[in-house]
C-alpha positions as CSV (number, residue, x, y, z in Angstrom):
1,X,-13.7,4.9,25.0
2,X,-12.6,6.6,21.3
3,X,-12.9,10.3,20.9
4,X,-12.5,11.7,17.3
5,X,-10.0,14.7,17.3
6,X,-11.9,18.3,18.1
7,X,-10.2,19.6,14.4
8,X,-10.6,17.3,12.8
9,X,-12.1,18.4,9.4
10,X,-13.7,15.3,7.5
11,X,-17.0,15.4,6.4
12,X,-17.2,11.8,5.8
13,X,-16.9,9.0,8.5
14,X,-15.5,5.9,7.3
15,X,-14.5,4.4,3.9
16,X,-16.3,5.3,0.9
17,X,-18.8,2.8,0.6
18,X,-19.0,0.5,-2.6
19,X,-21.7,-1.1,-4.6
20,X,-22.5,-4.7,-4.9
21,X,-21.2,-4.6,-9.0
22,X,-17.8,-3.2,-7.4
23,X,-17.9,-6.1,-5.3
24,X,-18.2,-8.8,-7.6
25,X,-15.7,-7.0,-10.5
26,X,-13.2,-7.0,-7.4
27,X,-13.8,-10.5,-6.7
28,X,-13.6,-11.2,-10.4
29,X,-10.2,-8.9,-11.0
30,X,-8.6,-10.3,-8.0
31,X,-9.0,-13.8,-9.5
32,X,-8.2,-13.4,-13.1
33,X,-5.0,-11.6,-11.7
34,X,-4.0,-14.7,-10.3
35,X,-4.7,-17.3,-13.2
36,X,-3.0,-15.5,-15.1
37,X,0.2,-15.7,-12.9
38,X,-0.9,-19.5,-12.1
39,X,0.0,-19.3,-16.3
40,X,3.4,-19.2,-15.3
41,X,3.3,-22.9,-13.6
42,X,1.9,-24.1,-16.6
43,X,4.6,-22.8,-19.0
44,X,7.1,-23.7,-16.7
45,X,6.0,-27.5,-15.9
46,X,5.8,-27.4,-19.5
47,X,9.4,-26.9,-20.2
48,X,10.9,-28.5,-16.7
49,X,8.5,-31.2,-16.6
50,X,10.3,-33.9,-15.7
51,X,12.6,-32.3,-12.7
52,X,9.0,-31.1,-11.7
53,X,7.1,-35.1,-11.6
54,X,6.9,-35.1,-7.5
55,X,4.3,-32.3,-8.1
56,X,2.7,-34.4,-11.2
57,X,3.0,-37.7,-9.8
58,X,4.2,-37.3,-5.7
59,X,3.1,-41.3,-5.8
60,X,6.4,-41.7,-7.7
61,X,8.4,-40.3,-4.7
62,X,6.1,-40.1,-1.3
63,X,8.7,-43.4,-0.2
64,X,11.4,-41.5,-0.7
65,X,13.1,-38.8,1.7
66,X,15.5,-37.5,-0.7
67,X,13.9,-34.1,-2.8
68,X,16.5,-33.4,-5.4
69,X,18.2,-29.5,-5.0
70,X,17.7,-28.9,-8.7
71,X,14.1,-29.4,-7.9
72,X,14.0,-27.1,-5.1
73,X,16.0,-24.6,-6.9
74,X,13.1,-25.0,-10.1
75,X,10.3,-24.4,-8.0
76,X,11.8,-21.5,-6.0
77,X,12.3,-19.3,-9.1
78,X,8.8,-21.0,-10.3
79,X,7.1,-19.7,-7.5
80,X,9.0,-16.5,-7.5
81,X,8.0,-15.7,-11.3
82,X,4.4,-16.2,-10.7
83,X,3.7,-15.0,-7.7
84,X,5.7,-11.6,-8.7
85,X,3.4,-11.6,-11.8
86,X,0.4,-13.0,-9.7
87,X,0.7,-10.2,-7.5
88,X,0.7,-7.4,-10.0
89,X,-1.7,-8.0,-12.3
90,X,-4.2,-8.5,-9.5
91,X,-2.8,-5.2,-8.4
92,X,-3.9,-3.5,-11.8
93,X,-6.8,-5.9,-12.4
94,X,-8.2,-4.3,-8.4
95,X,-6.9,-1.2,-9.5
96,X,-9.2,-0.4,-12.3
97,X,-12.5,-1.2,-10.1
98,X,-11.8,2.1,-8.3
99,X,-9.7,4.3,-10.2
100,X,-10.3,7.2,-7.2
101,X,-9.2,5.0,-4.4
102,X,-6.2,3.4,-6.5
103,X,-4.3,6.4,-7.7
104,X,-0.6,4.9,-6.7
105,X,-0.7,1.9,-8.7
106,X,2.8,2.4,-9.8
107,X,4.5,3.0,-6.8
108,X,2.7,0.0,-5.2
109,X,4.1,-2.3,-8.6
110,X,7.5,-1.1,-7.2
111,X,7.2,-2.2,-3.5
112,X,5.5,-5.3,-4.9
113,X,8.7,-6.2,-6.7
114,X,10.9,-5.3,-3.7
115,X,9.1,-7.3,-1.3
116,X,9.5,-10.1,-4.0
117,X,13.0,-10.3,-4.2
118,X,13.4,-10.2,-0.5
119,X,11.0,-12.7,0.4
120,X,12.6,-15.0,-2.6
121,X,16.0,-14.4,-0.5
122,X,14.5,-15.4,2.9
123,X,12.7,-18.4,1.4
124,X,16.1,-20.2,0.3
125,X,16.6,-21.6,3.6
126,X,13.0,-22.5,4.2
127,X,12.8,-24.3,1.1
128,X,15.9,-26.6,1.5
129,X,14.8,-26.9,5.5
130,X,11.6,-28.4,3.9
131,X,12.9,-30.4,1.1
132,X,15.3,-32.4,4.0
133,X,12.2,-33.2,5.7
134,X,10.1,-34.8,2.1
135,X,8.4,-33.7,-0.6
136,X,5.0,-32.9,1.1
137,X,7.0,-30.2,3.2
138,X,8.3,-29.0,-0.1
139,X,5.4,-28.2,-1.6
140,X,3.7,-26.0,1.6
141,X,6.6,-24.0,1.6
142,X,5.9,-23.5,-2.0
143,X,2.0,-22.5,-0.9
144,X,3.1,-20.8,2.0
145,X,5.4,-18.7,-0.1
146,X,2.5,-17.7,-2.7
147,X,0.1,-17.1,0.5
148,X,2.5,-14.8,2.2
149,X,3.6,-12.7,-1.3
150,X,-0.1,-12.0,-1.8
151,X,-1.0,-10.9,1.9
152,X,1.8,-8.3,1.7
153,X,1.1,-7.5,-1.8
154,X,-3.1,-6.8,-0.8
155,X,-1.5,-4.8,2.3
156,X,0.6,-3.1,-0.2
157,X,-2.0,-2.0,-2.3
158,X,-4.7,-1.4,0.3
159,X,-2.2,1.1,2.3
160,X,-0.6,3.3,-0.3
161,X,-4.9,3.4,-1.6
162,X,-6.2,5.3,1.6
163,X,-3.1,4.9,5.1
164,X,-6.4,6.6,6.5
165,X,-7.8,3.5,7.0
166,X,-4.7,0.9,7.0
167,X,-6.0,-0.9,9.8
168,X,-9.0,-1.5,8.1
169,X,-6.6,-2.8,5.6
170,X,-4.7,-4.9,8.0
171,X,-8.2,-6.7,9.3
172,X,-9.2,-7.3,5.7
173,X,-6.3,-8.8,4.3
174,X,-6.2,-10.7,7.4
175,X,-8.9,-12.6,7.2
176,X,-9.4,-13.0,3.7
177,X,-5.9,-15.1,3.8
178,X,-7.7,-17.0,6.6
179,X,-10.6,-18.0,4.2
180,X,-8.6,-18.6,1.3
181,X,-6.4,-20.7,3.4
182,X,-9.4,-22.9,4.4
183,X,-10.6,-22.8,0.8
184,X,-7.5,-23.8,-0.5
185,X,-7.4,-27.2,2.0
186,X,-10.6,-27.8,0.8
187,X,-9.5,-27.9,-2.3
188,X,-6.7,-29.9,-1.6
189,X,-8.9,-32.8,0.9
190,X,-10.6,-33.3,-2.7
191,X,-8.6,-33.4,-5.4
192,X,-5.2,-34.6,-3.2
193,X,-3.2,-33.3,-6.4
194,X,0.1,-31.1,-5.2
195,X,-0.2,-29.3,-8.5
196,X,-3.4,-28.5,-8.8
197,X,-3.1,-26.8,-5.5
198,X,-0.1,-24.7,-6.6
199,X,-2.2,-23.7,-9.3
200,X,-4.9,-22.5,-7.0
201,X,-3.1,-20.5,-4.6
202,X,-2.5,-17.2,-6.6
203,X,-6.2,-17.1,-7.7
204,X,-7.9,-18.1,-4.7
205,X,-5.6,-15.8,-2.5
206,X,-6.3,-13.2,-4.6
207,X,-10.3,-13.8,-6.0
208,X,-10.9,-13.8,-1.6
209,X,-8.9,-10.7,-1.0
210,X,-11.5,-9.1,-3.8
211,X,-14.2,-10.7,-1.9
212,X,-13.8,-10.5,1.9
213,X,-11.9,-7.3,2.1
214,X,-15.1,-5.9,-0.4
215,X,-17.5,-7.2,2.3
216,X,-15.2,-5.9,5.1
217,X,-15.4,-2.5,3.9
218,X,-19.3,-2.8,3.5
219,X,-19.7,-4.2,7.2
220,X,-17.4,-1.9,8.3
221,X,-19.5,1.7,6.2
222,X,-23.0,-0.2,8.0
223,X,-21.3,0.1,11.3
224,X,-20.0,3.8,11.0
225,X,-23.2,5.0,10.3
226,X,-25.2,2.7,12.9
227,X,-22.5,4.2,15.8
228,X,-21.5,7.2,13.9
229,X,-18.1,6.2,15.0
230,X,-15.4,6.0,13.0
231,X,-13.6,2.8,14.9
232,X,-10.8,2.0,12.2
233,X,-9.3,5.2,11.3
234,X,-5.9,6.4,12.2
235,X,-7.3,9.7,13.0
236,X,-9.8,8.2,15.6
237,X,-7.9,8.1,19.4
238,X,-8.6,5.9,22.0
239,X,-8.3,6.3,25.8
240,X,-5.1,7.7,27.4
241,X,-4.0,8.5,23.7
242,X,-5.9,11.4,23.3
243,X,-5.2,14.9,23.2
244,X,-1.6,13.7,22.3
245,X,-2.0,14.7,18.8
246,X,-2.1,18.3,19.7
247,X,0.8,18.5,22.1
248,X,2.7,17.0,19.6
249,X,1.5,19.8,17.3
250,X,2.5,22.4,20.2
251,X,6.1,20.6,20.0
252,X,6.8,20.6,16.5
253,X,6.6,24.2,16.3
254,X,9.7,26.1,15.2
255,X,11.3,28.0,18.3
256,X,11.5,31.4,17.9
257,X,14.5,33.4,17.2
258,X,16.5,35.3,19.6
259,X,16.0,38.4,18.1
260,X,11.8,38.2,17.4
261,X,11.7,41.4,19.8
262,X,13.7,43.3,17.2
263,X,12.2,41.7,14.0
264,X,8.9,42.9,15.7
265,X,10.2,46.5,15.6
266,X,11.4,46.6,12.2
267,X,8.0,45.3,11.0
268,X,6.3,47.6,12.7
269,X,7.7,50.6,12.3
């Protein structure tokens, strides 16, 4: 059973619904955000192409279990650069679709970079862990590394927009990882080329995320007013928690002084 609070003063359930145009220019945003970050592969095989040839040509080293450190080191900082830039353009790019709902876009650029340079730290191990193992490990730590950096980027983004409805965010960035994680194997069982799916990571990660969490949100405004419950909001309780809001309300309030009884004289008289 959910109950919506007794005082609570919205005029509005759920989300504020968007068009089909807002739909596609997210979807579009969201991917030209990420080619352009996928730009920063290309200028860096450019200049580091030759400690980069497993991704070119993985032929030249699938017999061999030795993936030099230099290598890993390369496509850490590789990865690192364009994801980091990946993940803030599509930021702005999503950003300017909705300029009401995306009013933080600087602060969210911040946490962006922070949650770079800490995932960049706590991928060292994983990357050399992988590179022991062979070069195919090497590169899904790589994709696995763009995947993640975008999912908390989107959450990012979607939860400084509108906490409101954060677990609306949550489901939405959710499963639009899930689809651009079966898009991007498809895309991989095709072409079988390790770059080429490095390539599409970023923009597929974050074209989806434009997409799915759009058609979330529109699923989720159809149900609302079907229901006329407003399921995903913080604000909305469910079972045993409710009523808790207000005794927390009761307990926050400041004790009164020892002397009210006098203050109460002087005031009145």
């Amino acid at each position: 059973m959910t109950e919506q609070p007794e005082n609570s003063t919205s005029v509005q359930l759920g989300p504020t619904p968007i068009s089909f145009g807002v739909l596609l220019l997210k979807f579009i945003g969201g991917t030209l955000g990420g080619a352009v970050g996928s730009l920063i592969f290309v200028f860096i095989f450019v200049i580091a192409g030759a400690i980069l040839t497993p991704f070119t040509t993985p032929e030249a080293v699938q017999d061999s279990d030795f993936v030099s450190p230099v290598f890993v080191f390369v496509t850490l900082v590789m990865v690192f650069l364009a994801s980091t830039v990946g993940n803030m353009l599509g930021t702005f790019f999503l950003s300017l679709t909705e300029h009401d709902k995306y009013t933080r876009v600087s602060s969210t650029f911040y946490q962006i970079f922070i949650v770079s340079v800490i995932m960049f730290i706590l991928m060292v191990p994983v990357y050399f862990i992988a590179a022991s193992i062979n070069i195919s490990a090497t590169l899904f730590a790589a994709a696995l590394h763009i995947v993640l950096s975008a999912q908390v980027s989107q959450l990012i983004l979607e939860v400084y927009a509108n906490h409101k409805y954060s677990i609306l965010g949550i489901y939405g960035v959710t499963l639009s990882t899930i689809v651009s994680a079966a898009v991007l194997f498809g895309v991989f069982g095709v072409i079988e080329k390790p770059a080429v799916f490095l390539f599409a990571t970023l923009p597929v990660a974050w074209g989806m995320f434009g997409l799915v969490y759009s058609i979330i949100t529109l699923v989720y405004c159809w149900i609302v007013n079907i229901y006329d419950k407003d399921y995903l909001s913080i604000e909305t309780v469910y079972s045993n928690d409710y009523g808790k809001a207000v005794e927390v309300e009761e307990s926050a309030k400041a004790p009164k002084a020892k002397d009210e009884a006098g203050a109460d004289f002087l005031r009145h008289n």
